[in-house]
VOBA-1610 file (N, C-alpha, C; in pm, whole numbers, padded with zeros to 5 digits, always signed):
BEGIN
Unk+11539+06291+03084Unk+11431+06249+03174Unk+11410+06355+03281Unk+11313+06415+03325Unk+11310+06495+03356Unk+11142+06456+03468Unk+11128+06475+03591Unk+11029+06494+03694Unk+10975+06600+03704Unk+10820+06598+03651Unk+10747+06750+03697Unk+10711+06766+03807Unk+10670+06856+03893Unk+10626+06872+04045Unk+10512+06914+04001Unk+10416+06836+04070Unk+10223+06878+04004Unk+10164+06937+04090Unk+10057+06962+04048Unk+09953+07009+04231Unk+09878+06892+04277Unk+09860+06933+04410Unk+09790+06791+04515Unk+09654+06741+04432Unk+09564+06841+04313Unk+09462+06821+04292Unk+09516+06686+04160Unk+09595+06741+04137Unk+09607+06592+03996Unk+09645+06487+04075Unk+09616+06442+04188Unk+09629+06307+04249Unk+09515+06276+04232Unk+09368+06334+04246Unk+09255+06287+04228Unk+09217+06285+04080Unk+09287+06319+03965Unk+09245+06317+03829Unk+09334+06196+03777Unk+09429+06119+03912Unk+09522+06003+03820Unk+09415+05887+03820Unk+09342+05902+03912Unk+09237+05820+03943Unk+09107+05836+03883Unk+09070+05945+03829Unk+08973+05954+03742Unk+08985+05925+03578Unk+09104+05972+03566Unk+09112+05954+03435Unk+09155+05828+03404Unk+09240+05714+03517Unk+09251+05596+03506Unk+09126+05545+03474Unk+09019+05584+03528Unk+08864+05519+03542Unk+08859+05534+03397Unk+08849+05640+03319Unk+08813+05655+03182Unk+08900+05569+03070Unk+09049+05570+03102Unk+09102+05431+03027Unk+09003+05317+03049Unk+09009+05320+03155Unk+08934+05146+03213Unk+08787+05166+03094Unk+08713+05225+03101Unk+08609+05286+03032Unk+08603+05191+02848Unk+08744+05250+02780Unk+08747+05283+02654Unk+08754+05125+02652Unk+08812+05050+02735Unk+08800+04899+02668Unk+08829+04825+02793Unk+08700+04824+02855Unk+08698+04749+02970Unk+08694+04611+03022Unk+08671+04557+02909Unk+08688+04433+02917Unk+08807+04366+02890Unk+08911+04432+02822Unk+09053+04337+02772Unk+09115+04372+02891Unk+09085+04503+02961Unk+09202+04561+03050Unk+09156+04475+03186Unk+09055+04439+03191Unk+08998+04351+03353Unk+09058+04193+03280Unk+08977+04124+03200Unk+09072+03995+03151Unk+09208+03979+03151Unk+09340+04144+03075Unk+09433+04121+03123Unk+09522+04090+03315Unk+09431+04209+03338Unk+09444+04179+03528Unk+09385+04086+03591Unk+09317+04021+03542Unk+09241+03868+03622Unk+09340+03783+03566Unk+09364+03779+03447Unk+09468+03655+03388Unk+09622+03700+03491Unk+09632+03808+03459Unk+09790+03830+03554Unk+09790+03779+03739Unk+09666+03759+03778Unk+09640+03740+03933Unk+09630+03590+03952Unk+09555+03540+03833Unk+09599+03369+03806Unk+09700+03312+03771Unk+09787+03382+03707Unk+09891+03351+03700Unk+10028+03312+03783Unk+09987+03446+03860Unk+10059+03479+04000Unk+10050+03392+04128Unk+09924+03335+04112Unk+09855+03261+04217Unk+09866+03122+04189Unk+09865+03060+04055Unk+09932+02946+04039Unk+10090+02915+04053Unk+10158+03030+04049Unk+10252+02975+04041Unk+10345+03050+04190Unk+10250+03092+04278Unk+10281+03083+04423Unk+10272+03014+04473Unk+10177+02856+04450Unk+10124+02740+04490Unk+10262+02645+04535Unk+10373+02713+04432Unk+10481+02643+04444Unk+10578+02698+04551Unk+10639+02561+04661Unk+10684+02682+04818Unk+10796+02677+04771Unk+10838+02805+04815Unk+10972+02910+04785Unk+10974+02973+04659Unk+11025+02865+04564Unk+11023+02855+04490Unk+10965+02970+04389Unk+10802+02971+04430Unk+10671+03034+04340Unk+10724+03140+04413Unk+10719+03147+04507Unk+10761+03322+04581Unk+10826+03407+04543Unk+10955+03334+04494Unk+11133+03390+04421Unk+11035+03448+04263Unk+11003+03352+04211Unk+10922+03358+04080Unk+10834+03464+04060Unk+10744+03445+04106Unk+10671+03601+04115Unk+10719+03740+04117Unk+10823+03740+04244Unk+10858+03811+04284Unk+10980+03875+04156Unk+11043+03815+04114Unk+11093+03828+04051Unk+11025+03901+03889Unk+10916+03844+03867Unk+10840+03891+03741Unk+10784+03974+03776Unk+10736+04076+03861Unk+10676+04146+03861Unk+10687+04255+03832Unk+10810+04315+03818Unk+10826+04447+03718Unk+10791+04432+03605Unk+10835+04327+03567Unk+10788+04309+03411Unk+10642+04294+03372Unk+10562+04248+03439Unk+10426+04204+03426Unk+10382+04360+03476Unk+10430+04446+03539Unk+10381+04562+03562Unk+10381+04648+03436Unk+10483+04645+03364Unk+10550+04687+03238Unk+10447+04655+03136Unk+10403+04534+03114Unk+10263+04454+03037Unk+10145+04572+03072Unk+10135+04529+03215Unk+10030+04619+03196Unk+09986+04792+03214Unk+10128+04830+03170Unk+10152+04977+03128Unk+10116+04966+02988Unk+10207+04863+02929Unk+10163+04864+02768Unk+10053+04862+02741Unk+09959+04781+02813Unk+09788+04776+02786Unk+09731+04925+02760Unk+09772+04947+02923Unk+09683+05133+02960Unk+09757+05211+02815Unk+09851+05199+02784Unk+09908+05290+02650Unk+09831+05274+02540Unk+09826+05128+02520Unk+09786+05114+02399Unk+09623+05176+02414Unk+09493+05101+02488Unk+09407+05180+02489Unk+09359+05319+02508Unk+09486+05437+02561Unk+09467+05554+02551Unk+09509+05597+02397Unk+09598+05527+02335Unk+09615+05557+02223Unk+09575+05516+02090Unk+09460+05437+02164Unk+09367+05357+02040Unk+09435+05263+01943Unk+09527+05182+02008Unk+09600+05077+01900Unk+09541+04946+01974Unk+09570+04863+01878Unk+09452+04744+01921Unk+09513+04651+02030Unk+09407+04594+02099Unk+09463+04496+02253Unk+09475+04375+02206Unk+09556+04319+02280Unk+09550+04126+02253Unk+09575+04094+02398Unk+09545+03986+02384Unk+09596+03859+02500Unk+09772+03876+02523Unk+09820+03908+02430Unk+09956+03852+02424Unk+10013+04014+02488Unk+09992+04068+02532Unk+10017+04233+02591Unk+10058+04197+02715Unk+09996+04087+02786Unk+10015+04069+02917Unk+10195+03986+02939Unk+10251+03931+02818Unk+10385+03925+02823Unk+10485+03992+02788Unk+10393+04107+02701Unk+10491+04214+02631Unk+10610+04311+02737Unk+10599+04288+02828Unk+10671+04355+02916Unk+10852+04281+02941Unk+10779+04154+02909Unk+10928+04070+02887Unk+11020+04080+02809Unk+10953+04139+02674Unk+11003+04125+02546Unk+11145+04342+02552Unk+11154+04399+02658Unk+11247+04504+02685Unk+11297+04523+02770Unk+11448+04527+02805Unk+11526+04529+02929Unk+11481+04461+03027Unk+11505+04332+02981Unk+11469+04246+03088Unk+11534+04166+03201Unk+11684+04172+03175Unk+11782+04178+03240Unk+11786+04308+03419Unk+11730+04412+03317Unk+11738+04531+03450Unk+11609+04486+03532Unk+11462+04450+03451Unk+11341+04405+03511Unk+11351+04322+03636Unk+11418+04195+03551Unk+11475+04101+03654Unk+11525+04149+03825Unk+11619+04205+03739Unk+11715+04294+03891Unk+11651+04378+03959Unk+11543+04426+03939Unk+11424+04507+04029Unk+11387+04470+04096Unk+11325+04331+04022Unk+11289+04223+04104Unk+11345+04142+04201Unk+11482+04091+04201Unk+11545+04071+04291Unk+11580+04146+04418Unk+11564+04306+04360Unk+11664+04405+04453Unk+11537+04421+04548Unk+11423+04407+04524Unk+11280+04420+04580Unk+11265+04324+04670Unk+11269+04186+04624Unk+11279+04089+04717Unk+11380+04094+04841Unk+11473+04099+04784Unk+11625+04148+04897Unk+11580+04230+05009Unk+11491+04328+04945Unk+11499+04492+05034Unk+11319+04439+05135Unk+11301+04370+05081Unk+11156+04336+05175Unk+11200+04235+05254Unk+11284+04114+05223Unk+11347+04011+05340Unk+11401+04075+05469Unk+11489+04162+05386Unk+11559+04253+05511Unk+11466+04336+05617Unk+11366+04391+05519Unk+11275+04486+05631Unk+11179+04406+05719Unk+11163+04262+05641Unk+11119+04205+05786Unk+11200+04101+05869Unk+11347+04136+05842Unk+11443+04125+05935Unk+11438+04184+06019Unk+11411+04344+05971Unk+11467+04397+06079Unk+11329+04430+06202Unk+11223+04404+06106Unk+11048+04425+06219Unk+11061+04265+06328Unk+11178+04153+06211Unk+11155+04022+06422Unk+11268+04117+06500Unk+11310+04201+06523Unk+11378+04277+06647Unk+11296+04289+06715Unk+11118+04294+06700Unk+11045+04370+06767Unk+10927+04248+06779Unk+10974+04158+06725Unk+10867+04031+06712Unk+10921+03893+06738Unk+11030+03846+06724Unk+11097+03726+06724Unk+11076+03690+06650Unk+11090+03720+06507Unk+10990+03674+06336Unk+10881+03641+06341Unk+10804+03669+06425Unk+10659+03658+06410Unk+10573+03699+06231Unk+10595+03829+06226Unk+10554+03883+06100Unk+10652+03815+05996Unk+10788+03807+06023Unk+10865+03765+05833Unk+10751+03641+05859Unk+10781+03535+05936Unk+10717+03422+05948Unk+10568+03391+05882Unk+10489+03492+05909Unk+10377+03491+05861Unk+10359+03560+05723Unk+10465+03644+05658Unk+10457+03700+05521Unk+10522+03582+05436Unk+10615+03536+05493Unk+10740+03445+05406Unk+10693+03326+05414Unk+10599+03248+05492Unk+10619+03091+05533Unk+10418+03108+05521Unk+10343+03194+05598Unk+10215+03173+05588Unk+10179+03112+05750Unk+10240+03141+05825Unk+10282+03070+05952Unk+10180+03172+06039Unk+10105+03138+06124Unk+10013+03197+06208Unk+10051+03250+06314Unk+10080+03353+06370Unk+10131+03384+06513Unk+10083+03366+06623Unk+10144+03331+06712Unk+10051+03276+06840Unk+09982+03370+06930Unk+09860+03303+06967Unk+09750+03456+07055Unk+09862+03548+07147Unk+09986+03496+07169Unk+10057+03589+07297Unk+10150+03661+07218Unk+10161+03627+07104Unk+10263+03761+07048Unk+10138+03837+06986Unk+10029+03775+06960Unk+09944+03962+06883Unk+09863+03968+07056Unk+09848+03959+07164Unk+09819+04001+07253Unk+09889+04087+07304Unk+10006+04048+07275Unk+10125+04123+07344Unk+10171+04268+07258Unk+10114+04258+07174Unk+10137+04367+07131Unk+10305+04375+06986Unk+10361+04285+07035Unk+10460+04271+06965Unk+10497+04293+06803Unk+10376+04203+06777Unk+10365+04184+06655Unk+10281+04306+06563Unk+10205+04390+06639Unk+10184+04535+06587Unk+10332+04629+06530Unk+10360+04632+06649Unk+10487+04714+06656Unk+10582+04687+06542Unk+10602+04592+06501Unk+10682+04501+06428Unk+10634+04515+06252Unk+10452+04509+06218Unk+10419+04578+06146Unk+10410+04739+06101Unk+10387+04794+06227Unk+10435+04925+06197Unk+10595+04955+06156Unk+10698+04873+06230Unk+10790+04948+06170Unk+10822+04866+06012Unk+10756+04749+05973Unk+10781+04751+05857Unk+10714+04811+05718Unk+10607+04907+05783Unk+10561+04989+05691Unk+10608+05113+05690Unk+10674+05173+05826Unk+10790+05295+05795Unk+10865+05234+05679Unk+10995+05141+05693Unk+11085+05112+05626Unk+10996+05077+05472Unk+10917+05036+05441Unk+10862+04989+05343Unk+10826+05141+05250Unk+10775+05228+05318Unk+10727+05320+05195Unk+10849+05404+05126Unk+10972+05420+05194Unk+11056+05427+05111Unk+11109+05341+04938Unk+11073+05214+05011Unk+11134+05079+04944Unk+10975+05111+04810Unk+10849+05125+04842Unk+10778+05156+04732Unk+10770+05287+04634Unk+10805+05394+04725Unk+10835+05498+04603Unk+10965+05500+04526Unk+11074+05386+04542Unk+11161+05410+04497Unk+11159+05270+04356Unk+10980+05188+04402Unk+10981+05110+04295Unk+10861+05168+04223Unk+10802+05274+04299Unk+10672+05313+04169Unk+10698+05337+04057Unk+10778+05401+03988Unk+10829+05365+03833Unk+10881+05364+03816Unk+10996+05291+03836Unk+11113+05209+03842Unk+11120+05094+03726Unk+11002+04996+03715Unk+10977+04908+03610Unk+10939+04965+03460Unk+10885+05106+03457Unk+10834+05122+03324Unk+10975+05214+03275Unk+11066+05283+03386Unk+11170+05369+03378Unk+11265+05230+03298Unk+11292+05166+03335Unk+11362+05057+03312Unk+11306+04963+03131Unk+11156+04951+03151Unk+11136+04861+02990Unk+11095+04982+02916Unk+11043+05102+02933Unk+11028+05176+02837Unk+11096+05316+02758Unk+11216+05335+02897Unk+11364+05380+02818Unk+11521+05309+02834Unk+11512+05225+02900Unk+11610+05158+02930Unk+11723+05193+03009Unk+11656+05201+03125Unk+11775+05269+03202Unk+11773+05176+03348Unk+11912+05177+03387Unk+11959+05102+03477Unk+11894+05059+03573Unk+11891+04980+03650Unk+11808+04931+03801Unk+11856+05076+03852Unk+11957+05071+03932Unk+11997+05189+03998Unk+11932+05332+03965Unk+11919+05376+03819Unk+11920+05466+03765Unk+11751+05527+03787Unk+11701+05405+03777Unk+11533+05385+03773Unk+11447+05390+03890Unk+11567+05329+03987Unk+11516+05338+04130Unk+11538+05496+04198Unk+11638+05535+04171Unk+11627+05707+04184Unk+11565+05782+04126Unk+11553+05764+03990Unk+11449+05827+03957Unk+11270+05857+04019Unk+11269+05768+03990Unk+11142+05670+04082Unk+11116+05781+04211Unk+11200+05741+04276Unk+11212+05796+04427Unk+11218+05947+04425Unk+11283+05997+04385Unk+11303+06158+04339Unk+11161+06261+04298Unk+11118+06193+04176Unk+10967+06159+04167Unk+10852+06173+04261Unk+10863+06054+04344Unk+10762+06049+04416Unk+10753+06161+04584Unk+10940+06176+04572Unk+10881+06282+04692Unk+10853+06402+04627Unk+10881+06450+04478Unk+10871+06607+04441Unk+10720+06606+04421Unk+10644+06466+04441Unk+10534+06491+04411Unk+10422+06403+04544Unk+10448+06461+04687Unk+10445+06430+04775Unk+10240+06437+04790Unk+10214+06582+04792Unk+10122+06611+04784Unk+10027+06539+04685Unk+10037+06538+04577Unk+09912+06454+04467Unk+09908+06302+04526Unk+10019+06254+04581Unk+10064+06101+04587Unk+09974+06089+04746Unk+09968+06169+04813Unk+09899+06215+04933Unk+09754+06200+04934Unk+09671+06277+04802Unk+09561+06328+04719Unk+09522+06175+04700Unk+09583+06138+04575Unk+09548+06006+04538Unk+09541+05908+04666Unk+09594+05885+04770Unk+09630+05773+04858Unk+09451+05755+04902Unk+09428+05902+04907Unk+09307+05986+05009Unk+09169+05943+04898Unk+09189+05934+04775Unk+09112+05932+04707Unk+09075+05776+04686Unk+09219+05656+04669Unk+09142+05549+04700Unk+09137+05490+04796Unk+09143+05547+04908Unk+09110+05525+04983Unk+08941+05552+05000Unk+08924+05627+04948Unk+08734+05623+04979Unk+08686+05593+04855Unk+08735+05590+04739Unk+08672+05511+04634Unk+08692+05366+04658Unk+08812+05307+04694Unk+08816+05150+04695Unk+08763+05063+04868Unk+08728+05138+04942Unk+08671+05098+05072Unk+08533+05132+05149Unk+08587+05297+05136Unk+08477+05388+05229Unk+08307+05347+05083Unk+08328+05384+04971Unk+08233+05386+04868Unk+08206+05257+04871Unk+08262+05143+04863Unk+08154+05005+04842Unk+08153+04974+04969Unk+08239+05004+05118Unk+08168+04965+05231Unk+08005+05033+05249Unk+07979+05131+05230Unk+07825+05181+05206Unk+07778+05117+05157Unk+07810+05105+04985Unk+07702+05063+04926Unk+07663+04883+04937Unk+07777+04823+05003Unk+07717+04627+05058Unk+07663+04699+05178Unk+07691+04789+05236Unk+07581+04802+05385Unk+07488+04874+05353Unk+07411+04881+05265Unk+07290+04924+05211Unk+07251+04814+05199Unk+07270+04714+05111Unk+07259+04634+05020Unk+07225+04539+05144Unk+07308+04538+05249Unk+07303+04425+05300Unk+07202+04439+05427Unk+07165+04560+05436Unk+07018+04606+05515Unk+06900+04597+05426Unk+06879+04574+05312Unk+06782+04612+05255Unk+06750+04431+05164Unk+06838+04397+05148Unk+06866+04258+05101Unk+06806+04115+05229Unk+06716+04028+05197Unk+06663+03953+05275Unk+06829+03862+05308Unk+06778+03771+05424Unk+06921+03738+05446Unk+06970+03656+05366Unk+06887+03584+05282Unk+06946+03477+05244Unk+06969+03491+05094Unk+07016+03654+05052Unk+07069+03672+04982Unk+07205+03730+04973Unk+07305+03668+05025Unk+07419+03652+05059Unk+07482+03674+04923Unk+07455+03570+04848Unk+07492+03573+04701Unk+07528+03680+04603Unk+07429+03744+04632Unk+07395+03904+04576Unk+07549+03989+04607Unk+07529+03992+04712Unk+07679+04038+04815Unk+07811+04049+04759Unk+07793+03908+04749Unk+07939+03837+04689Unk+07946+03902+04580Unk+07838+03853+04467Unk+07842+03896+04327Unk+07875+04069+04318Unk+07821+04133+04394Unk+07860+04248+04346Unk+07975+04338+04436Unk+08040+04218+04496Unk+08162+04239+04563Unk+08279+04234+04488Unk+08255+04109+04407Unk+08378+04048+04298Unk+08360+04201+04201Unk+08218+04232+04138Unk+08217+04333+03999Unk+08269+04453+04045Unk+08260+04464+04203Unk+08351+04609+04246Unk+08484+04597+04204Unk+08523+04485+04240Unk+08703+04463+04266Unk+08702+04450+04085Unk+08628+04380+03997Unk+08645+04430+03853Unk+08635+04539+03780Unk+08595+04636+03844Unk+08637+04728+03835Unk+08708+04815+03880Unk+08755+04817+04039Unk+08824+04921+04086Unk+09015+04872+04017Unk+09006+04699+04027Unk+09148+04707+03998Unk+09256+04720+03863Unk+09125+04715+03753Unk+09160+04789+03619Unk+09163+04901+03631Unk+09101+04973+03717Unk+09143+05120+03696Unk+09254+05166+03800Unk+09253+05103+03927Unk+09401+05142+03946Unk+09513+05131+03913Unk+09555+05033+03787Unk+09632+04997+03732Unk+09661+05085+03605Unk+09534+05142+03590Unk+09498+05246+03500Unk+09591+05379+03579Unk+09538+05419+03664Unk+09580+05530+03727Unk+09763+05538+03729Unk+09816+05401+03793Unk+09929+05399+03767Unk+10011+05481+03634Unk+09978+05443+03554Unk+10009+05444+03402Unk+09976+05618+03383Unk+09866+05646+03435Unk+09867+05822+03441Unk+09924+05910+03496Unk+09978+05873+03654Unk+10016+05919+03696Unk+10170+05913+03640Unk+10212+05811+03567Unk+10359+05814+03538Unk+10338+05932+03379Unk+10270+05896+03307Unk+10213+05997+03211Unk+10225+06147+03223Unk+10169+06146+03331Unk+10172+06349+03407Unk+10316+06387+03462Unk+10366+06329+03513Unk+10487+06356+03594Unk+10634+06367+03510Unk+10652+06242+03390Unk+10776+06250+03327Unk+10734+06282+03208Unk+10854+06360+03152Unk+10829+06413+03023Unk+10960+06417+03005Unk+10957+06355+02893Unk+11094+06270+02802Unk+11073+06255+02671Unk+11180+06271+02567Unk+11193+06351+02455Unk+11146+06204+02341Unk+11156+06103+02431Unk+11090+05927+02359Unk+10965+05906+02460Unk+10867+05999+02512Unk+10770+05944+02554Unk+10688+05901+02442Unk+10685+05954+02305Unk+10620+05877+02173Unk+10712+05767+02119Unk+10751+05677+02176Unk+10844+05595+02120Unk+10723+05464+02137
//
């Protein structure tokens, strides 16, 4: 297994060429990611409980939908049933990603009530509203900022960590360094890309509904919506897309045709 170091410009081609997966069969790959968000969302409904649950599946369901982006770059046929295929390899280590993820995010907003009195875990973990004098006060900023220092460690060390894990089989531990190793040798593209959806998934459809929504009589609101939802149907198949490329460009391993 082996990490390439790329240039800053292939951060903006993980995202383009994700777009072009999304492209070749756009409809199974948005049905698989709408079905995976209902899924997720029904069974968060359940307290604690759904939280542990999710949280727990989500390497694996990430893994699913690596298999998707594979299979349609490689022209083998899609099903419905792709979106569980992620279960079906090292699922034992999946699991433990999942756990070690949950663990490592409880803690980091352990350690942001130092700066809040749990204001923020409270409101990530429970759904609990903070009162006007802790976000007046400033507290509860502070408290988010430092759990997004501590946090971007905790995400490059899970960006491919789940597919390192179901698609060669290698250890939680093993996967999470990898992962991490990875993502700083490839600081710059990961930089590129951040920059890129950032104005494809915000700056580009905040324009185009504020066009829309100057030029649109008012009481076409509707309109709005509708082509608010077909943005997000498309931008989030293809970032899911992009994922899957960017792990594509970077490792090169002697079973990447496996």
């Amino acid at each position: 297994m082996q990490a390439l170091t790329l240039p800053a410009a292939q951060g903006w081609r993980w995202l383009t060429d994700g777009f072009r997966i999304f492209r070749k069969n756009h409809l199974m790959l948005t049905f698989l990611v709408v079905s995976y968000w209902v899924l997720m969302a029904l069974v968060n409904v359940i307290p604690v409980i759904g939280t542990i649950a999710t949280t727990l599946c989500i390497p694996a369901f990430s893994v699913s939908l690596m298999n998707a982006c594979r299979s349609i770059e490689r022209g083998t046929p899609l099903g419905p049933q792709l979106l569980f295929s992620g279960f079906a390899s090292n699922l034992r280590a999946l699991l433990t990603l999942g756990a070690i993820y949950l663990a490592a995010v409880v803690a980091i907003l352990g350690l942001s009530a130092l700066a809040d009195d749990g204001a923020l875990m409270a409101m990530m973990l429970a759904g609990q509203k903070p009162d006007a004098e802790t976000v007046s006060s400033g507290s509860l900023l502070l408290a988010t900022e430092i759990a997004l220092v501590l946090l971007c460690p905790l995400i490059m060390a899970y960006w491919y960590a789940p597919v390192l894990a179901g698609w060669h089989g290698l250890s939680p531990a093993k996967a999470l360094f990898f992962s991490f190793v990875a993502c700083l040798r490839n600081w710059r593209p990961f930089l590129v890309y951040s920059l890129a959806i950032g104005v494809v998934a915000t700056l580009v459809p905040g324009i185009v509904l504020g066009i829309l929504a100057a030029l649109l009589p008012s009481g076409a609101s509707l309109v709005l919506v509708l082509m608010m939802v077909l943005l997000i149907l498309v931008l989030a198949p293809t970032l899911f897309a992009s994922f899957y490329v960017s792990y594509r460009d970077v490792f090169v391993s002697a079973d990447d045709d496996a």
